[in-house]
BABA-405242 format. One record per residue (C-alpha): residue number from 1; y, z, x; residue in three letters. Coordinates in Angstrom, 2 decimals, decimal comma, m for minus. Layout:
REM BABA-405242
(NUM; (Y; Z; X); ala)
...
REM end
This chain:
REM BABA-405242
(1; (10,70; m13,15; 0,19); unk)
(2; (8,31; m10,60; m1,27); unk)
(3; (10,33; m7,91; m1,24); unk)
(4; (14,38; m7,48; m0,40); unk)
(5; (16,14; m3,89; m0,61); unk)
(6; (19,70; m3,69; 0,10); unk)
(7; (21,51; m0,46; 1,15); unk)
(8; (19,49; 1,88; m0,47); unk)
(9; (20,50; 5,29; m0,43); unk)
(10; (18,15; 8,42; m1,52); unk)
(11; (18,82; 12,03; m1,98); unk)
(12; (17,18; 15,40; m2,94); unk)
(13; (20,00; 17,97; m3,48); unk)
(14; (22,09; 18,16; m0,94); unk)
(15; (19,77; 16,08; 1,93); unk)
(16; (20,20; 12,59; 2,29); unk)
(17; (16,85; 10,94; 3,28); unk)
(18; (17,69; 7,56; 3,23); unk)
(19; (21,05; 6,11; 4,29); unk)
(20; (22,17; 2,48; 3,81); unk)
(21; (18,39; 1,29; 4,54); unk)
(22; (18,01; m2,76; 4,54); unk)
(23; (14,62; m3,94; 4,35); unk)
(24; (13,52; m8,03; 3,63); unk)
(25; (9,41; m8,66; 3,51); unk)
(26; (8,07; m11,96; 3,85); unk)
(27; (4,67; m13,07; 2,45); unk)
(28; (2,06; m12,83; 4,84); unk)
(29; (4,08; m10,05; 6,94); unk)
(30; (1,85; m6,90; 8,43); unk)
(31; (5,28; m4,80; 8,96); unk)
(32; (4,88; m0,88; 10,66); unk)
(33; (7,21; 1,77; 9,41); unk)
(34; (7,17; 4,27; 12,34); unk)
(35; (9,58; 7,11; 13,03); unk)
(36; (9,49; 11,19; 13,73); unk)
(37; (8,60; 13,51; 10,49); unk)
(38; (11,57; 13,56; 8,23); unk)
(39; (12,73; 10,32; 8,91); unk)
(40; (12,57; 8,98; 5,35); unk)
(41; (8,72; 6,23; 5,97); unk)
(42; (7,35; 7,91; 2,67); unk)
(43; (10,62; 8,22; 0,58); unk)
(44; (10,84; 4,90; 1,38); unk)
(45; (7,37; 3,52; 0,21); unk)
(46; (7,85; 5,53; m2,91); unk)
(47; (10,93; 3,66; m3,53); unk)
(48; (9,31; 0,13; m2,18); unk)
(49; (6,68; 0,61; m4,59); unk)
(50; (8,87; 1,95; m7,48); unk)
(51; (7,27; 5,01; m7,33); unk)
(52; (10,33; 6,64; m6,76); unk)
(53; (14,06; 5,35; m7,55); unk)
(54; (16,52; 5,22; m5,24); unk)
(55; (20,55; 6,83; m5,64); unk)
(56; (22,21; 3,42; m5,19); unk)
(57; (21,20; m0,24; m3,59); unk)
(58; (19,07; m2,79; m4,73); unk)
(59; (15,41; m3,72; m4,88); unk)
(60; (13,88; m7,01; m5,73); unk)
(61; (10,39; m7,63; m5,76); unk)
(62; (8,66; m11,21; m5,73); unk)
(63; (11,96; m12,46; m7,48); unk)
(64; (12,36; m9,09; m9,93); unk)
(65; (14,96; m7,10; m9,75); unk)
(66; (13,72; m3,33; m10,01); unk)
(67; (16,89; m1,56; m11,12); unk)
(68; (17,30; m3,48; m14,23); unk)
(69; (13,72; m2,84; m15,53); unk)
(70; (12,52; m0,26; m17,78); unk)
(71; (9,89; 2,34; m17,00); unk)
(72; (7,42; 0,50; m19,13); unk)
(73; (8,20; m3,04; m17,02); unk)
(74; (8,30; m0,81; m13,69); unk)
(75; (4,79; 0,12; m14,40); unk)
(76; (3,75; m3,27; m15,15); unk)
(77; (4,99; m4,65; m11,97); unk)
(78; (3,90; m1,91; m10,10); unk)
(79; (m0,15; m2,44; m11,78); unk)
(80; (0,13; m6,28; m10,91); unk)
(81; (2,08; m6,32; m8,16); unk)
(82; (1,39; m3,86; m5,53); unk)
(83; (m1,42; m2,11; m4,21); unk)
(84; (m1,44; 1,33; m2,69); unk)
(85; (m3,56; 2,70; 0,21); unk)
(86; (m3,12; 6,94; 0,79); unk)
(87; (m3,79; 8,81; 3,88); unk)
(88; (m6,68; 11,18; 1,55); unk)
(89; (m7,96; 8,21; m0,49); unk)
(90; (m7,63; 9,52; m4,27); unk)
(91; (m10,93; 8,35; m5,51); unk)
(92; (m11,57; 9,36; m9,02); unk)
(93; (m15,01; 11,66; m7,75); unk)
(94; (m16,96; 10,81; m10,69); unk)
(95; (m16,93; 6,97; m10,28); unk)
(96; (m19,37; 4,89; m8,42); unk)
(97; (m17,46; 2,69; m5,75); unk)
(98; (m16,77; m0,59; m8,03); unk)
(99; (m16,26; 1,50; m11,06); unk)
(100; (m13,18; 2,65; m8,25); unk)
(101; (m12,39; m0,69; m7,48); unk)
(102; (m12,23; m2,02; m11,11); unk)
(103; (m9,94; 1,05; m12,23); unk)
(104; (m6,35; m1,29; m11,69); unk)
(105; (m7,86; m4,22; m13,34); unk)
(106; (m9,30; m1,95; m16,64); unk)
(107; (m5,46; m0,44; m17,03); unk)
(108; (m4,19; m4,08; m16,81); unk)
(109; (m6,26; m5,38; m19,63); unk)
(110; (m8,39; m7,08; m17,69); unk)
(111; (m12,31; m9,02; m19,12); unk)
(112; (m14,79; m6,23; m17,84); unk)
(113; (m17,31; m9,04; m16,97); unk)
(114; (m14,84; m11,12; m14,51); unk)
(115; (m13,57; m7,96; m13,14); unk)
(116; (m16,41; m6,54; m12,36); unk)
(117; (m17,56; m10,15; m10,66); unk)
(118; (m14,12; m10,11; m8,20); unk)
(119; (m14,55; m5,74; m7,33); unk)
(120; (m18,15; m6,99; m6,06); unk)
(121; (m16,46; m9,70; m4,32); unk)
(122; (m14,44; m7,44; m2,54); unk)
(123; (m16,95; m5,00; m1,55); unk)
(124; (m18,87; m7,26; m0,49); unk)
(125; (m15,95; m8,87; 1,78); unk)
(126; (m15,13; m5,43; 3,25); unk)
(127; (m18,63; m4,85; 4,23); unk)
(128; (m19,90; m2,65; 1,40); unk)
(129; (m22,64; m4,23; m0,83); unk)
(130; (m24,89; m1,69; 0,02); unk)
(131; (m22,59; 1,37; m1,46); unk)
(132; (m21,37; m0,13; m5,01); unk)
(133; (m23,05; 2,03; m7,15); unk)
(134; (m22,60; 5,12; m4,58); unk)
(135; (m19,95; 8,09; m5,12); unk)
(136; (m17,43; 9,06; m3,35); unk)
(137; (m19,18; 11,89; m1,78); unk)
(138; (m21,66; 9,63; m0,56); unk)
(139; (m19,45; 7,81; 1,82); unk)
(140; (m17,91; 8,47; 5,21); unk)
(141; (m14,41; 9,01; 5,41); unk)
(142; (m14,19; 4,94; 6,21); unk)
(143; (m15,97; 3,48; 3,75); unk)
(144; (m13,74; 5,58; 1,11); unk)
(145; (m10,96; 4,48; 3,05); unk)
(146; (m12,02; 0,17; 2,48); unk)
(147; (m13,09; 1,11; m1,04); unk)
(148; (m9,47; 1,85; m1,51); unk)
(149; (m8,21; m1,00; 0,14); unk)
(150; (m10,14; m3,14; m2,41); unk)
(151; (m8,89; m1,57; m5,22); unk)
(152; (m6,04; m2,17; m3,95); unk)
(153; (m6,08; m5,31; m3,98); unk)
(154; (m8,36; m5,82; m7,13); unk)
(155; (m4,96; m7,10; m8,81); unk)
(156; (m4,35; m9,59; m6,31); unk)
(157; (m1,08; m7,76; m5,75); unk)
(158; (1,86; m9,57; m3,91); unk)
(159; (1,75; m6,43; m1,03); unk)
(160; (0,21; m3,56; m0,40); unk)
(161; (2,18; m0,29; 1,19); unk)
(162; (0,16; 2,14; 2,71); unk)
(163; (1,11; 5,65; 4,09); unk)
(164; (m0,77; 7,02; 6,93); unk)
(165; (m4,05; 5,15; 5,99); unk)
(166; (m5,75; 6,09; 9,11); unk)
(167; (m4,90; 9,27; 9,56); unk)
(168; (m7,44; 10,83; 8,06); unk)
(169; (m10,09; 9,39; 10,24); unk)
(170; (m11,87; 9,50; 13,40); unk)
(171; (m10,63; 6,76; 16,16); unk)
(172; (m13,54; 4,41; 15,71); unk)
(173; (m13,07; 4,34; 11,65); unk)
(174; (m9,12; 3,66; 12,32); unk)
(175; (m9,71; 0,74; 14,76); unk)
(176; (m12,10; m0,48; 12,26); unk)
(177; (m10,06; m0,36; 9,29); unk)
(178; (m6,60; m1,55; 11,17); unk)
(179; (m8,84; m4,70; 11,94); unk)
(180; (m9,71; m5,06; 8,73); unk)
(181; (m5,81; m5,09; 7,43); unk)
(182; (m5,48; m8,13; 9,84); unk)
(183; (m8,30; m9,89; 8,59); unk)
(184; (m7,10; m9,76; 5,14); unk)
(185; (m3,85; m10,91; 6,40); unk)
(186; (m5,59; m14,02; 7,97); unk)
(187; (m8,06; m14,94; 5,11); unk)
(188; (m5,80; m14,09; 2,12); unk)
(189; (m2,13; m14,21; 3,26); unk)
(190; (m2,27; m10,45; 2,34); unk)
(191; (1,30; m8,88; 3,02); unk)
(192; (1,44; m5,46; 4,61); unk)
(193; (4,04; m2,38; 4,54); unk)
(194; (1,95; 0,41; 6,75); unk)
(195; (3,53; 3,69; 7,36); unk)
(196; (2,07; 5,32; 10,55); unk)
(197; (2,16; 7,48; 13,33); unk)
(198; (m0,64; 5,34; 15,21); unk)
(199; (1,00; 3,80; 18,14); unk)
(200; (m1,92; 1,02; 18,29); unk)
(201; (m1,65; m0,26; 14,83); unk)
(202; (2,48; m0,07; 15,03); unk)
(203; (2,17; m2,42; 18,70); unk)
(204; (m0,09; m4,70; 16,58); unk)
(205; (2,30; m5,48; 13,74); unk)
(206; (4,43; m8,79; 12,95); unk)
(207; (7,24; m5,86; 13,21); unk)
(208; (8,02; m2,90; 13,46); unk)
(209; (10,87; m0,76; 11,05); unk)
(210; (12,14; 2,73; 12,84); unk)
(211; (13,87; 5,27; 10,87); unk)
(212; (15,58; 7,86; 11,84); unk)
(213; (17,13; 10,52; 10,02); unk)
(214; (17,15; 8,10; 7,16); unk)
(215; (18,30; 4,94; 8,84); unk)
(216; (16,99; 1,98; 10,11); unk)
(217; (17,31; 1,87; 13,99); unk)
(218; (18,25; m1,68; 15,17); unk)
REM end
């Protein structure tokens, strides 16, 4: 199991965004978390990918138990571990495309020289070796979008979450980059945690999670 969370509970103030939420992830999963706004898909991520912590409950991730690690071993795990995809991308402006890609591997102490070797790799894999050295203000919308899947996964990371990574683009650059998520599954074994609002990619998943006002609906 990649990753197990047991009755986690979440609040801000007074709201309760997450209620008794049970999730288990198995390697090689592409799960959907789908659900109205509010429901608790991003709160939930954040606390996946120990962005965030959660009230009560228990997360375990590839065999390490979150809630009894310190900040400094959270961010370790969460470096190695997992990758993140956003809806808007977050590419550093100023960096060429692998410079991007290598950014997770430099912060984990990583040799330059192989690193630099494995981001090509990946470019080249997602279909762009003729934009390394370009900026991100030189690509469309989807090739920023694969350039962060492959720093995502730079790190070789045990999952990758995602929240609304197609929503920023057109219908053509979604299809093209929800593809792409099931390739890596297929070639690498790559597990998936997508949060979305796009019906097609949800009806394509191993699964799908619904929340609703915080809770998992069975």
């Amino acid at each position: 199991m990649v990753i197990s969370c047991e009755s986690v509970n979440k609040s801000y103030g007074t709201l309760q965004v997450l209620k008794e939420v049970s999730v288990e992830v198995k390697r090689g999963e592409i799960i959907a978390v789908t659900g109205p706004s509010g429901a608790g898909k991003s709160t939930l991520l954040h606390i996946l990918g120990t962005l965030d912590k959660p009230d009560s409950g228990r997360l375990i991730i590839d065999g390490d138990d979150c809630m009894l690690l310190t900040e400094n071993h959270l961010s370790t795990l969460r470096n190695r571990k997992i990758g993140f995809v956003f809806q808007f991308h977050h590419l550093l402006p100023e960096f060429t495309a692998i410079e991007n890609v290598m950014i997770p591997g430099l912060i984990a102490g990583r040799k330059e020289q192989e690193l630099k070797k494995e981001a090509l790799q990946l470019l080249k894999l997602l279909g762009l070796e003729q934009r390394v050295f370009h900026k991100p203000s030189e690509l469309s919308g989807g090739e920023q979008q694969r350039v962060a899947v492959a720093r995502a996964l730079i790190n070789k990371p045990v999952v990758v979450l995602a929240d609304e990574p197609s929503g920023n683009l057109d219908s053509q650059a979604a299809a093209d980059l929800h593809d792409l998520f099931f390739r890596l599954r297929d070639e690498m074994n790559q597990t998936f945690i997508i949060v979305t609002h796009n019906d097609l990619l949800a009806a394509r998943a191993d699964r799908i999670i619904r929340l609703k006002d915080g809770s998992v609906q069975l």
